[in-house]
ROPASE-833624 format. One record per residue (C-alpha): residue number from 1; residue in one letter; x, y, z. Coordinates in pm, 1 decimal, always signed. Each point is the difference from the previous one (the first is absolute). Layout:
<pts>
+-----+------+----------+----------+----------+
|  nr | rest |        X |        Y |        Z |
+-----+------+----------+----------+----------+
| NUM |    A |        X |        Y |        Z |
...
+-----+------+----------+----------+----------+
</pts>
This chain:
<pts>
+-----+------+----------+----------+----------+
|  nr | rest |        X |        Y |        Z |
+-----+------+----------+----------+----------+
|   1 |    X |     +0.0 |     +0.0 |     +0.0 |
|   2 |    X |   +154.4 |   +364.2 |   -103.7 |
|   3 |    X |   -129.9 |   +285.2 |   +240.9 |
|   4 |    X |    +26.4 |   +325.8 |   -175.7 |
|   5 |    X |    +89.0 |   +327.7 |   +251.5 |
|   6 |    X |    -73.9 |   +321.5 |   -179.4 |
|   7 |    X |   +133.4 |   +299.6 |   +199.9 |
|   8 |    X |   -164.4 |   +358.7 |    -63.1 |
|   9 |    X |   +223.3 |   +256.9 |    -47.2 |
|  10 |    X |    -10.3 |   +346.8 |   +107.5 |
|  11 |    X |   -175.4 |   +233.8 |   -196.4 |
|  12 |    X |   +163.1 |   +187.1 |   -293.5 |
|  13 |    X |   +141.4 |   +308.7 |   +117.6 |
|  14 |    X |   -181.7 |   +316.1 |   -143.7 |
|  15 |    X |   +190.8 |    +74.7 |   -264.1 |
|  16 |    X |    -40.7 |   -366.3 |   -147.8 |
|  17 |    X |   -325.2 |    +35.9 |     -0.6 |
|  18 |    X |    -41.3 |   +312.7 |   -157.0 |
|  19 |    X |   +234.5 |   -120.7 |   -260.0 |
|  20 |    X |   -258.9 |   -278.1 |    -74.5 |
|  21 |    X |   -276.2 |   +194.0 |    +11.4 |
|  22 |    X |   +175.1 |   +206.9 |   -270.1 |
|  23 |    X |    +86.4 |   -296.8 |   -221.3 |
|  24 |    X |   -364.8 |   -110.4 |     -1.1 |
|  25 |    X |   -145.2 |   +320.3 |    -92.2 |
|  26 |    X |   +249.7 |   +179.2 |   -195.2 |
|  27 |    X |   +218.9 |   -132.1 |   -335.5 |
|  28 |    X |    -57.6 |   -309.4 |    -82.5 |
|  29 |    X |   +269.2 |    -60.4 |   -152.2 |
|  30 |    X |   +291.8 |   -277.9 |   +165.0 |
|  31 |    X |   +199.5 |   +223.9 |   +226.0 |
|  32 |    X |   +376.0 |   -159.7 |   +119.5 |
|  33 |    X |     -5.1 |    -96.0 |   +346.5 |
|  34 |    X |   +130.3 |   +172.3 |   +275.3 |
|  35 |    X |   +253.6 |   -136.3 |   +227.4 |
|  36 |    X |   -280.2 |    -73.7 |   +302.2 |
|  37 |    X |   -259.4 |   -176.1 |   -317.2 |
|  38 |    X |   +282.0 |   -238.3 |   -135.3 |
|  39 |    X |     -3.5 |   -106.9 |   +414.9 |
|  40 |    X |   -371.1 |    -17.7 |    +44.2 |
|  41 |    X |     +8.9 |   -190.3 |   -369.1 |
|  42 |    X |   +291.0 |   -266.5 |   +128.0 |
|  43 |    X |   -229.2 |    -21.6 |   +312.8 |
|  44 |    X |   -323.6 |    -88.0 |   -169.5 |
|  45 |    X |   +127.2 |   -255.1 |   -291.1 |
|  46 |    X |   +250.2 |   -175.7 |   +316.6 |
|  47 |    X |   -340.0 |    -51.9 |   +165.6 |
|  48 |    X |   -176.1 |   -129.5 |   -302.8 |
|  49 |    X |   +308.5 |   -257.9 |   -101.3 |
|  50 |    X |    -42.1 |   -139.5 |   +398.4 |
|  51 |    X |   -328.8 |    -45.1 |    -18.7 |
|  52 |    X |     +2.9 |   -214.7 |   -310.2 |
|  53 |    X |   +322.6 |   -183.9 |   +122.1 |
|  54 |    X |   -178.6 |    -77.2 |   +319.5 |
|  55 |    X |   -326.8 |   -200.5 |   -183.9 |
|  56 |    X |    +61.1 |   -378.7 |    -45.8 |
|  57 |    X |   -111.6 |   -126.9 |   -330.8 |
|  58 |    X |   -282.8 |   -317.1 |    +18.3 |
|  59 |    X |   +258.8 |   -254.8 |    -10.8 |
|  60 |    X |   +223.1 |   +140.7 |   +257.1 |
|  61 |    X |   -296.8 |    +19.3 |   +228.5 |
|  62 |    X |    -35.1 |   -374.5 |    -54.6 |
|  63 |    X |   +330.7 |   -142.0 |    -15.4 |
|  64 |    X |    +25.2 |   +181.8 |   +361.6 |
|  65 |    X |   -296.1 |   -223.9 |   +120.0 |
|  66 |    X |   +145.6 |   -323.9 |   -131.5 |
|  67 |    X |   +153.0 |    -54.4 |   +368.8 |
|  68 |    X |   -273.3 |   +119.0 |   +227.3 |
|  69 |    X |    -85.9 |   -351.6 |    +92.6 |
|  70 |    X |   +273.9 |   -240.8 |   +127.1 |
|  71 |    X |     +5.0 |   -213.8 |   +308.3 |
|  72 |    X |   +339.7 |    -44.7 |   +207.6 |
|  73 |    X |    +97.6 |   -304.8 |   +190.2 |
|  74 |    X |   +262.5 |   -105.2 |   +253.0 |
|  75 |    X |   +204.3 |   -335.9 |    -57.2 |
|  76 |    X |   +178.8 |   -150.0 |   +215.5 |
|  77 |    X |   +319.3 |   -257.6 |    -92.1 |
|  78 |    X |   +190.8 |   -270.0 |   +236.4 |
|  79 |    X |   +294.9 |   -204.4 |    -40.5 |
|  80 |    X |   +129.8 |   -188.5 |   +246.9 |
|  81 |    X |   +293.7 |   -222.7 |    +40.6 |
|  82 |    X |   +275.0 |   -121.4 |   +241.2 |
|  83 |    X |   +314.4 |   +261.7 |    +51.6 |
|  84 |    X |   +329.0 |   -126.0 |   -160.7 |
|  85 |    X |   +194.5 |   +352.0 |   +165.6 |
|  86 |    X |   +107.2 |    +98.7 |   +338.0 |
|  87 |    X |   +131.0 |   +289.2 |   +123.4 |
|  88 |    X |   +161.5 |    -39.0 |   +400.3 |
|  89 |    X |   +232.0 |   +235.9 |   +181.8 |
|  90 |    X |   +294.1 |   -166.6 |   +154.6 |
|  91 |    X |   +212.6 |   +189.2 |   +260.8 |
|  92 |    X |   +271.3 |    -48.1 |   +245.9 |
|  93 |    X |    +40.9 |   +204.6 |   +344.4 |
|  94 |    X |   +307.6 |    -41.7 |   +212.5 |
|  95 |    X |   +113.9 |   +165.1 |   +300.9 |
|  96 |    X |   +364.3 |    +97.8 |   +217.8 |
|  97 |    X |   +100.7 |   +221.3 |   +207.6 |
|  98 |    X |   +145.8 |   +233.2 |   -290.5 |
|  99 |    X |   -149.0 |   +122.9 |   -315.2 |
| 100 |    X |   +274.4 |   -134.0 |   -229.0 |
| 101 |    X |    -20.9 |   -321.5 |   +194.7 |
| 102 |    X |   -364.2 |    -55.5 |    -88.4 |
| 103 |    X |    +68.2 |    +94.8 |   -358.8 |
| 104 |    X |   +284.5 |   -223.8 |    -28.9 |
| 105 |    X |   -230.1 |   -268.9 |   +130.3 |
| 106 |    X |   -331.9 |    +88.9 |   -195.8 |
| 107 |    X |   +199.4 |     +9.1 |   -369.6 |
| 108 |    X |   +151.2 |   -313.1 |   +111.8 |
| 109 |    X |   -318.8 |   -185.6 |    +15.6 |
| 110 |    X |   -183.7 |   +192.3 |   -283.4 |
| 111 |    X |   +286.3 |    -93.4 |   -251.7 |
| 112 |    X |    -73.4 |   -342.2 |   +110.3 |
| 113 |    X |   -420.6 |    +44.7 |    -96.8 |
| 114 |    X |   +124.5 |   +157.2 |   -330.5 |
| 115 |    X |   +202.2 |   -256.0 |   -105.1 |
| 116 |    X |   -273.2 |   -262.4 |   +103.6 |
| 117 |    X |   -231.6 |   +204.2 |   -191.0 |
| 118 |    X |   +210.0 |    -16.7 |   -300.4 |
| 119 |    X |     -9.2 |   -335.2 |    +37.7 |
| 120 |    X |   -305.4 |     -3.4 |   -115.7 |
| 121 |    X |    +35.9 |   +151.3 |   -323.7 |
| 122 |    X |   -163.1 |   +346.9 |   +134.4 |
| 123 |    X |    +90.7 |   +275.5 |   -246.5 |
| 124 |    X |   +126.8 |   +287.9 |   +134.4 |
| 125 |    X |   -306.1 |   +254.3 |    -70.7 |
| 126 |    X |   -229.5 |   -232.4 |   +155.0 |
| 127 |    X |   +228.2 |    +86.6 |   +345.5 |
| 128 |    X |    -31.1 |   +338.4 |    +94.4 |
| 129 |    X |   +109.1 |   +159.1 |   +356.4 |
| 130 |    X |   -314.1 |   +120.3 |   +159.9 |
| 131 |    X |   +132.1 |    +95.4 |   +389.4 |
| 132 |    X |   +350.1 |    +84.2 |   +166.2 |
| 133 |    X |    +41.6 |   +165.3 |   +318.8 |
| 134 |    X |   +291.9 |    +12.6 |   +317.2 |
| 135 |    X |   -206.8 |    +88.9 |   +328.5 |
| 136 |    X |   +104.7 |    +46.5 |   +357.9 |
| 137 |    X |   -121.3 |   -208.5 |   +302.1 |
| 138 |    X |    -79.7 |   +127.1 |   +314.1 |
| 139 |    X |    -69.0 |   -117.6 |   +330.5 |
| 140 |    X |   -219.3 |   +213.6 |   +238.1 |
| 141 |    X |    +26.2 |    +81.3 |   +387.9 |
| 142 |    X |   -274.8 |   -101.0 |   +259.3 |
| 143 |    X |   -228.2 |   +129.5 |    +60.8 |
| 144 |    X |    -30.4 |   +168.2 |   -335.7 |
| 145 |    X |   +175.9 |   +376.3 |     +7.4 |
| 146 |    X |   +193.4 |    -54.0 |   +261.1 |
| 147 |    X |   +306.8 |     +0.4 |   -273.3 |
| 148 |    X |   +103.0 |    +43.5 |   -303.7 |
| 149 |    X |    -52.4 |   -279.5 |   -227.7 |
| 150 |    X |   +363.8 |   -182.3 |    -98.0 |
| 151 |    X |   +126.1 |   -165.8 |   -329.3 |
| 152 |    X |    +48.6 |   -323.7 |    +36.6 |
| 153 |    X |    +80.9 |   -101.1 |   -347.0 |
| 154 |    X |   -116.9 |    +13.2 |   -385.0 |
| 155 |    X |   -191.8 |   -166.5 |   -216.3 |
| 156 |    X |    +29.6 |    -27.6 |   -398.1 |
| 157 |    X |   -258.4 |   -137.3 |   -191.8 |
| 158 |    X |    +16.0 |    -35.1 |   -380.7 |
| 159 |    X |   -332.8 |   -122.0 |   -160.1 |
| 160 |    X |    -28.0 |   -123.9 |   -403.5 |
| 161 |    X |   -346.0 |    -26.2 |   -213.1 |
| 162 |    X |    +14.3 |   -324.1 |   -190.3 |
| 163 |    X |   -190.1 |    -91.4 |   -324.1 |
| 164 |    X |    -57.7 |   -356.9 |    -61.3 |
| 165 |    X |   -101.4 |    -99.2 |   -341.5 |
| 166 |    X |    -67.7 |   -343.3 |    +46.5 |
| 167 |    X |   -214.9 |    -27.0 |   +325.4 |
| 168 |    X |    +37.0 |   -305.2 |   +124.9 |
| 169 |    X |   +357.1 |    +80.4 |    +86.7 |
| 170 |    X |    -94.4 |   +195.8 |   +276.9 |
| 171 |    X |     +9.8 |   -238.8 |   +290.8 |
| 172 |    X |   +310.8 |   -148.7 |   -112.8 |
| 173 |    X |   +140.6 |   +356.5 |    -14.1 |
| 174 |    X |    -96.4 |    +67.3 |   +324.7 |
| 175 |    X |   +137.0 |   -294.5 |   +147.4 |
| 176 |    X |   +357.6 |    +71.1 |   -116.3 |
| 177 |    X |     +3.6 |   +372.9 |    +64.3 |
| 178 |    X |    -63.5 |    -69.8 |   +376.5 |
| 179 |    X |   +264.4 |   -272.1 |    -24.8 |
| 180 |    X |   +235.6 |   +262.5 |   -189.0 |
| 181 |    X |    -61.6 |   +339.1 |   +304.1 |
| 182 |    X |   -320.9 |   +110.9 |    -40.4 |
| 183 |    X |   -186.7 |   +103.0 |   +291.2 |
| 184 |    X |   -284.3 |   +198.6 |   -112.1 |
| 185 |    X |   -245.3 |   -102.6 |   -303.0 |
| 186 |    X |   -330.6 |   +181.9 |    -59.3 |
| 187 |    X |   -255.4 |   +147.8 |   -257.3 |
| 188 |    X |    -61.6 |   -276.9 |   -184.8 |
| 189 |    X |   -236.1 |    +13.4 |   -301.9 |
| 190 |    X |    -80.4 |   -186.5 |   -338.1 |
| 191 |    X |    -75.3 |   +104.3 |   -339.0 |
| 192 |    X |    +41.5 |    -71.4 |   -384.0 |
| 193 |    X |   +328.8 |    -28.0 |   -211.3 |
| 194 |    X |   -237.6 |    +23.7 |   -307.9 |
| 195 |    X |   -268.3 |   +290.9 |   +145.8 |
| 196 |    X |    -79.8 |   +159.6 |   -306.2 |
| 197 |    X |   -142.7 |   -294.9 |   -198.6 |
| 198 |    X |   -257.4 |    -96.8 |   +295.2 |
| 199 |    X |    -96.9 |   +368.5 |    -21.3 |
| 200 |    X |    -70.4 |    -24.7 |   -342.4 |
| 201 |    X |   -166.3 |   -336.5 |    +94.7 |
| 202 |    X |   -229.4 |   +205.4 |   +244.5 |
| 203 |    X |    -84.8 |   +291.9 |   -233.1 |
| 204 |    X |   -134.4 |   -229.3 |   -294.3 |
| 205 |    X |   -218.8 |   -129.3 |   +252.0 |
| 206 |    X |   -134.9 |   +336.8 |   +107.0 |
| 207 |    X |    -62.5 |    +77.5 |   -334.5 |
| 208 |    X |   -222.0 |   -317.4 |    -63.1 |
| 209 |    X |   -197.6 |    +51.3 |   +307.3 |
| 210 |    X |    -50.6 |   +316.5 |    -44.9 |
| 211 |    X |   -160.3 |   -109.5 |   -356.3 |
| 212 |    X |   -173.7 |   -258.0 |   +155.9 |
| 213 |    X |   -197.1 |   +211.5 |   +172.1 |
| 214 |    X |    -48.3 |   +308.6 |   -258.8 |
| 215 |    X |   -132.2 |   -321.4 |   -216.7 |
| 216 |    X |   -208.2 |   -109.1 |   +262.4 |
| 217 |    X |   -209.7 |   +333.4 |   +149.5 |
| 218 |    X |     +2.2 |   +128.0 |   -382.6 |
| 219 |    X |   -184.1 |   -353.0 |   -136.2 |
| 220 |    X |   -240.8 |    +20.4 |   +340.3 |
| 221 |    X |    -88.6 |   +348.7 |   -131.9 |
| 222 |    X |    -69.9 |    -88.5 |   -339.4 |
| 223 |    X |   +323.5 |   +170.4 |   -188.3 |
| 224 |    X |   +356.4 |    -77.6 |   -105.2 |
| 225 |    X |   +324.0 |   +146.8 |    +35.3 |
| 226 |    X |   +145.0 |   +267.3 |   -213.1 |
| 227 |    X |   +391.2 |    +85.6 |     +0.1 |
| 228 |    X |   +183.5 |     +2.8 |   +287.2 |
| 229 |    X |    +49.8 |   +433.7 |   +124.7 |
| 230 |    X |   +229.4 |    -55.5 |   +246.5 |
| 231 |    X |   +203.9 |   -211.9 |   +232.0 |
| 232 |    X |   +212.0 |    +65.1 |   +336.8 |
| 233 |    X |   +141.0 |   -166.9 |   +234.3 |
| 234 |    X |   -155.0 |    +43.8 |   +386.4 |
| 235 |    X |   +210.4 |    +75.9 |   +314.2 |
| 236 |    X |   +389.1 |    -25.5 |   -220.2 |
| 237 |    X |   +173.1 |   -328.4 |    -93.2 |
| 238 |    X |   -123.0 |   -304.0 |    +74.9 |
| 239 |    X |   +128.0 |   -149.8 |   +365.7 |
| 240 |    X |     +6.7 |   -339.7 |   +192.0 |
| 241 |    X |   -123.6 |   -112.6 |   +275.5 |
| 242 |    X |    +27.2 |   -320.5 |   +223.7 |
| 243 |    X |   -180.1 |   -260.8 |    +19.7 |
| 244 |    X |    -56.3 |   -312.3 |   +298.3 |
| 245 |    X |   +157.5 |   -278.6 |   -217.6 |
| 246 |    X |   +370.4 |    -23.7 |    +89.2 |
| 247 |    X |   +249.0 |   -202.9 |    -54.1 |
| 248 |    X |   +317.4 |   -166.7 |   +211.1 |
| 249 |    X |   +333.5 |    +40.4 |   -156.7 |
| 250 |    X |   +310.4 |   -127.9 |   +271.5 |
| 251 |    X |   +306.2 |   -219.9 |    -20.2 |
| 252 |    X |   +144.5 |   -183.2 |   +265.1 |
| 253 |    X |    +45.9 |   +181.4 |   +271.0 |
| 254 |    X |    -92.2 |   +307.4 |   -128.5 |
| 255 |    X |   -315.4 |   +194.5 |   +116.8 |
| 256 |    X |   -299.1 |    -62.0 |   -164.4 |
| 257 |    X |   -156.1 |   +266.6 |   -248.2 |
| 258 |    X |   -363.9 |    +54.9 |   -128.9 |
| 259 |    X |    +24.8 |   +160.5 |   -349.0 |
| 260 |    X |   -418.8 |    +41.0 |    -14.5 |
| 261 |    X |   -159.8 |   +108.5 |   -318.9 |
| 262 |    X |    -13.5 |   +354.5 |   -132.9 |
| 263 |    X |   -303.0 |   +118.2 |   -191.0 |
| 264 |    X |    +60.9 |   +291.1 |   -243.6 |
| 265 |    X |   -326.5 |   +177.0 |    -68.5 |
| 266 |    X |    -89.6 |   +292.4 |   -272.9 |
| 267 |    X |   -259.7 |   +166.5 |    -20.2 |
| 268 |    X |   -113.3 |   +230.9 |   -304.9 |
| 269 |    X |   -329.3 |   +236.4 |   -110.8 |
| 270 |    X |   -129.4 |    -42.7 |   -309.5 |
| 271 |    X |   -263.3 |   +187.8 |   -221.5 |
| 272 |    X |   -149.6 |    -84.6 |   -357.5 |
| 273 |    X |   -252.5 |   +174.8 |   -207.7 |
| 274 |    X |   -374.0 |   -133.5 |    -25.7 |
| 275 |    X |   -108.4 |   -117.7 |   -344.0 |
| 276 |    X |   -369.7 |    +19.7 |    -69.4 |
| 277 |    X |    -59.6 |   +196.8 |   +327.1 |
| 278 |    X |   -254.2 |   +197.9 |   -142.1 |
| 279 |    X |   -203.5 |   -293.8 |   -211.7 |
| 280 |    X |    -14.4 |   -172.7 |   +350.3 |
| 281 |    X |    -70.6 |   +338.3 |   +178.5 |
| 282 |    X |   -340.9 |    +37.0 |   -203.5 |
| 283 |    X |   -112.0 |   -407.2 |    +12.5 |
| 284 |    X |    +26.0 |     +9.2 |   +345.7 |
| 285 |    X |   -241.9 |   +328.5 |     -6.8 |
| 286 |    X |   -268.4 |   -145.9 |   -207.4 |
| 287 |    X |    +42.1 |   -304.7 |   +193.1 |
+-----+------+----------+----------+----------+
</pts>
């Protein structure tokens, strides 16, 4: 729809009008315009090209109401499988009475996880630093306040973030890192080596439910679907979640670990045209 604002100007100053009262009763004759007439002309014949500009032929007004019936849908996609990749963090604290003492002792024993890590085939990118600190120990007075707190020692701790591509590694892993100095092993969580292809797994299948159900209300209303106008993705990327099932995956000796399954859901919105909206629109009014 094209709203036209028309704006009244001021009235023409005196002398304007005079002059046009002159050039309708005097010489008929074409007269060349004045500086202020050539304006008032450009004004006028601006205002007539808008207004032309501004009126939609017939078929523009109805290729614009091609789209003014659609229905949009929501679909939904899961795939779920078992993770084959494990990410842990792996650390070692040691303590002495001296700072270089501890450190001496901590890079002892983390050389010793590295190398067992190595072991393993691990590539380097997949091992990544992810905490080092030196800290002072105290020990307090009794009752508290009654003295200044004294260091009794240090403390180093020096923490790694470990990728594991094949999963069922991880107990093993665990096992022989202990074995090798480790002292402190935490955040442990599981994943996909091959995300991206389960993702695409999980869109596909948003895409057919969501035509599964544009089929379905557009059939129980007596029309079809047109082309498809549009289609986004809801709330980003598609992410995983976990499910009860797990699974045990241990050596001998080493502690037991429950991989689970991981679903990865997508979810996408959807919206097609309506073919034959209208034909149905008018059955269902003489019906």
């Amino acid at each position: 729809m094209f709203i036209a604002r028309v704006s009244h100007a001021r009235p023409f100053p005196p002398h304007i009008e005079a002059a046009s009262f002159r050039s309708r009763k005097g010489n008929s004759s074409k007269q060349p315009l004045t500086g202020g007439w050539r304006a008032i002309n450009l004004v006028l014949s601006l205002i007539t090209f808008s207004t032309f500009a501004a009126t939609p032929s017939p078929v523009g007004a109805r290729e614009l109401g091609l789209s003014d019936r659609f229905i949009s849908v929501t679909g939904l996609g899961e795939v779920s499988a078992v993770p084959n990749l494990a990410v842990v963090t792996i650390g070692v604290s040691e303590q002495a009475n001296t700072a270089a003492d501890a450190l001496a002792s901590n890079s002892e024993a983390t050389n010793a996880v590295m190398k067992t890590l190595k072991s393993h085939n691990i590539r380097d990118n997949d091992i990544q630093t992810s905490h080092f600190s030196i800290d002072q120990r105290y020990s307090y007075a009794e009752p508290p306040g009654s003295a200044p707190a004294k260091i009794t020692g240090y403390e180093v701790s020096n923490q790694v973030t470990v990728k594991l591509r094949d999963a069922t590694l991880l107990a093993t892993v665990l096992d022989e890192v202990v074995k090798a100095g480790s002292n402190r092993i935490s955040a442990i969580a599981f994943g996909f080596a091959d995300g991206k292809s389960l993702k695409s797994k999980a869109r596909l299948a948003a895409v057919e439910d969501a035509r599964h159900k544009a089929e379905l209300y557009a059939k129980a209303a007596g029309v079809s679907l047109g082309a498809v106008i549009s289609i986004s993705e809801a709330g980003g990327a598609p992410f995983m979640a976990d499910n009860g099932r797990s699974m045990m995956v241990n050596a001998a000796g080493a502690p037991p670990m429950a991989r689970g399954e991981k679903t990865i859901r997508a979810q996408i919105s959807m919206t097609w045209e309506l073919k034959n909206s209208k034909i149905a629109s008018e059955q269902s009014m003489l019906g």
